[in-house]
C-alpha positions in Angstrom: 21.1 76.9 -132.3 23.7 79.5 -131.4 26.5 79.7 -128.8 27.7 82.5 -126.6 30.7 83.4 -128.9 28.4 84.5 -131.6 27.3 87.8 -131.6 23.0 87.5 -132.2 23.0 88.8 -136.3 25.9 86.3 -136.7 23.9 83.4 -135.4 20.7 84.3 -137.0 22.1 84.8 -140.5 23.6 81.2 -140.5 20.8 79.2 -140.6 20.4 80.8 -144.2 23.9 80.8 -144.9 23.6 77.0 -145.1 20.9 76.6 -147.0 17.9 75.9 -144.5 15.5 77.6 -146.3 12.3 76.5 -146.9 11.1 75.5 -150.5 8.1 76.8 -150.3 7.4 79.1 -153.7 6.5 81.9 -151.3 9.8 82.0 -148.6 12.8 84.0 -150.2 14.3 84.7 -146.8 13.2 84.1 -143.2 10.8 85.9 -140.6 10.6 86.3 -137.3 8.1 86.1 -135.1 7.5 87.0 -130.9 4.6 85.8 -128.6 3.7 88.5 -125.9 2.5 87.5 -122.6 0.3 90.3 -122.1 -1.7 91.1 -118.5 -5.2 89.2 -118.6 -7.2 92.9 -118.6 -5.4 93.4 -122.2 -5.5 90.7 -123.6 -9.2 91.5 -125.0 -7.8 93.8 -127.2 -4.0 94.0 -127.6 -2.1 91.4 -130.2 -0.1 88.3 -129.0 2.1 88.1 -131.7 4.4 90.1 -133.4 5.8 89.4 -136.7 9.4 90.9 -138.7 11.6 90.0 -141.1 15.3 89.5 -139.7 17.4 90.0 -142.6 16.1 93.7 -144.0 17.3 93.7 -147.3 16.8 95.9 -150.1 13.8 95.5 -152.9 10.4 94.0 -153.4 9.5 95.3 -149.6 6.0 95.0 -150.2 6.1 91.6 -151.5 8.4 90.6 -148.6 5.6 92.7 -145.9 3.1 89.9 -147.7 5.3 87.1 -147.0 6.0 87.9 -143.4 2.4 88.3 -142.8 1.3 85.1 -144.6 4.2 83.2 -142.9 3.6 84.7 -139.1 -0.4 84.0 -139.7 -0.1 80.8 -140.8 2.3 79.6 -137.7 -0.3 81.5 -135.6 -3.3 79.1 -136.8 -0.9 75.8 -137.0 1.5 76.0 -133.9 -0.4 78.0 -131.5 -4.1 77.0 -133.0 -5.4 80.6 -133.0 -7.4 81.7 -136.1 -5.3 85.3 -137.5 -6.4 88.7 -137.7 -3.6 90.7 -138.8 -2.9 94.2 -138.6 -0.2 95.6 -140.9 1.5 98.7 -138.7 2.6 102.0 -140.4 2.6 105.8 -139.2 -0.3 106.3 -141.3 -4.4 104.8 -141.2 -5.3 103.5 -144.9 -3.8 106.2 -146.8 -3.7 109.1 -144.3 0.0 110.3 -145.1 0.8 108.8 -148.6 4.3 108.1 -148.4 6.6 105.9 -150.4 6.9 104.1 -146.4 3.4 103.8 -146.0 2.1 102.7 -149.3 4.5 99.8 -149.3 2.6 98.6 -146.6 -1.0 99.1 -147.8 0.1 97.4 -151.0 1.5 94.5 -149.0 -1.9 94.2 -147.5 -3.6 94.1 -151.2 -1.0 91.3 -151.9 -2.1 89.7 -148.8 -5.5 89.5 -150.0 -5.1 88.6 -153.4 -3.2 85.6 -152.7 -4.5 84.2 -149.3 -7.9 85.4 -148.8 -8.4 83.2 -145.9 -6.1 84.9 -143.8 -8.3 88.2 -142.2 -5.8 91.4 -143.0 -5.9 94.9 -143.0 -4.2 98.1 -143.0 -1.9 100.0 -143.1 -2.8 100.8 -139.6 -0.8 103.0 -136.7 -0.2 100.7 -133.7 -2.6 102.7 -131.1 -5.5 102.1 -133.8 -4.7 98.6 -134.0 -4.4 97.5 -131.1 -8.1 99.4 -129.9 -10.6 97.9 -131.8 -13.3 99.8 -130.5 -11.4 103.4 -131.9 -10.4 101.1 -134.7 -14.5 100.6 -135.7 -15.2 104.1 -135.0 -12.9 105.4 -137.0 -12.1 103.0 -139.6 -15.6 101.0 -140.1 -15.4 99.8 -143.5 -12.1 97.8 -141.5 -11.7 94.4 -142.6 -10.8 93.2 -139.0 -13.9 91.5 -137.3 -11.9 92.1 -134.2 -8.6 92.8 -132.2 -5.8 91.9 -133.7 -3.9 88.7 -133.0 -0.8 89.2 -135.0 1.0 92.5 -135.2 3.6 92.9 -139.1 6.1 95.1 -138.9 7.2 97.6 -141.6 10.9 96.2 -140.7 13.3 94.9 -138.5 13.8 98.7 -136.5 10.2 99.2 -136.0 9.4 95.1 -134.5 12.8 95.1 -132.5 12.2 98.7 -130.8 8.7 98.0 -130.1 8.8 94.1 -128.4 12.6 95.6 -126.2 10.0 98.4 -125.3 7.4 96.6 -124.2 9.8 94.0 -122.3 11.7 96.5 -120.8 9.0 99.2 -119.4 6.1 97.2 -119.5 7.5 94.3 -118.1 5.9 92.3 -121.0 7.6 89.0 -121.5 8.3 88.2 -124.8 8.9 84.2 -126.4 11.1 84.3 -129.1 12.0 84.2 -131.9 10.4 82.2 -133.6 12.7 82.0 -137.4 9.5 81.2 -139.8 10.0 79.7 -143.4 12.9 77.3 -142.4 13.1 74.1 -144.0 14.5 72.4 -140.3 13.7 73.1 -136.7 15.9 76.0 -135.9 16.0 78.1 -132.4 17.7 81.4 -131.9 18.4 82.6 -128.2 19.3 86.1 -127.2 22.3 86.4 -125.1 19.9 88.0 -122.4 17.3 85.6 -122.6 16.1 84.2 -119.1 15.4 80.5 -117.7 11.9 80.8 -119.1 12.7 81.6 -122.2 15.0 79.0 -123.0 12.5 76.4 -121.8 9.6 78.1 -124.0 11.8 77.9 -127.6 13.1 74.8 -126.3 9.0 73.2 -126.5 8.5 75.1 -129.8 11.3 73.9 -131.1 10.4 70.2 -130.6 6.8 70.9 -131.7 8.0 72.6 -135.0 10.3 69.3 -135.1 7.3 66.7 -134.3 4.9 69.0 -137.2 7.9 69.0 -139.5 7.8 65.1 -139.4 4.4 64.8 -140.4 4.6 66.9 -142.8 7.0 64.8 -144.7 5.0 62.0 -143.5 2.1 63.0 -145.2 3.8 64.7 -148.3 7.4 63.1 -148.7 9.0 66.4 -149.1 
């Protein structure tokens, strides 16, 4: 949903505006989250999703960390049928540089794993260490992760948005997305910029999330 007239935050932001929330206890505000299409020799180690929240507001940051990760891990096993292992990014490794920044995002991950401790977590983590398990082991063995990472949470929206327009732009990574996660309807955002492919990719997902959502109330009547 969008048009060409609408600059991108404006068309993001109005799903919420109207109410499209899901009402789920968990979701106070929606998510976003980006499938990579990484070359096949790193793909044994390096994540294929990326998760953020697209409306960065103020408070409870490491509550809303939690809630990004449990909603990008869960679409991860349901949509795209791949078990999680999530990697909570920071500029620091479990504890190295205790900053307010940084132990936001280990306590996120303590959140994580009080409340869904089927979902595999860990962290905080810097992104090199993440994404290289075998350094990750080395250095970090008492790590949680009983391999790569699968799904990459942001700190916030600067971090996730640099990083996936870096990876598109000088890697030449293509990137699907996003996907708006804890919406009570089907609802697709498209970047101005977005190619052909793109629009055909979140044009599928969008009628899968669509076809699951009508199951769901199927099966639950909500």
């Amino acid at each position: 949903m969008g048009i060409i007239e609408r600059t991108y935050g404006t068309a993001k932001n109005a799903p919420t505006n109207e109410l499209l929330i899901s009402s789920d206890s968990h979701v106070i505000e929606p998510a976003g989250l980006w499938q990579k299409e990484l070359p096949k020799k790193y793909q044994d180690r390096a994540p294929n999703y990326g998760g953020q929240r697209p409306n960065d507001t103020p408070g409870g940051a490491q509550d809303k960390n939690k809630r990004v990760a449990e909603m990008a891990a869960d679409e991860a096993r349901d949509m795209f049928e791949i078990e999680p292992k999530v990697a909570m990014l920071a500029y620091s490794n479990y504890g190295s540089v205790r900053t307010p920044g940084s132990q936001r995002v280990a306590k996120a991950v303590e959140l994580l794993h009080q409340r869904r401790p089927d979902i595999e977590c860990d962290g905080e983590v810097q992104a090199n260490v993440a994404i290289d398990y075998a350094l990750h082991k080395r250095n970090f063995p008492f790590t949680r992760l009983t391999g790569p990472p699968n799904v990459l949470i942001f700190p916030n929206l600067e971090a996730g948005n640099i990083a996936y327009k870096l990876m598109r732009e000088l890697g030449n990574v293509p990137a699907v997305g996003p996907v708006l996660l804890g919406m009570s309807k089907p609802i697709t955002v498209l970047e101005r910029d977005c190619g052909v492919d793109n629009v055909v990719h979140m044009t599928a997902l969008t009628v899968v999330q669509a076809q699951r959502l009508a199951r769901r109330r199927e099966r639950t009547g909500l």
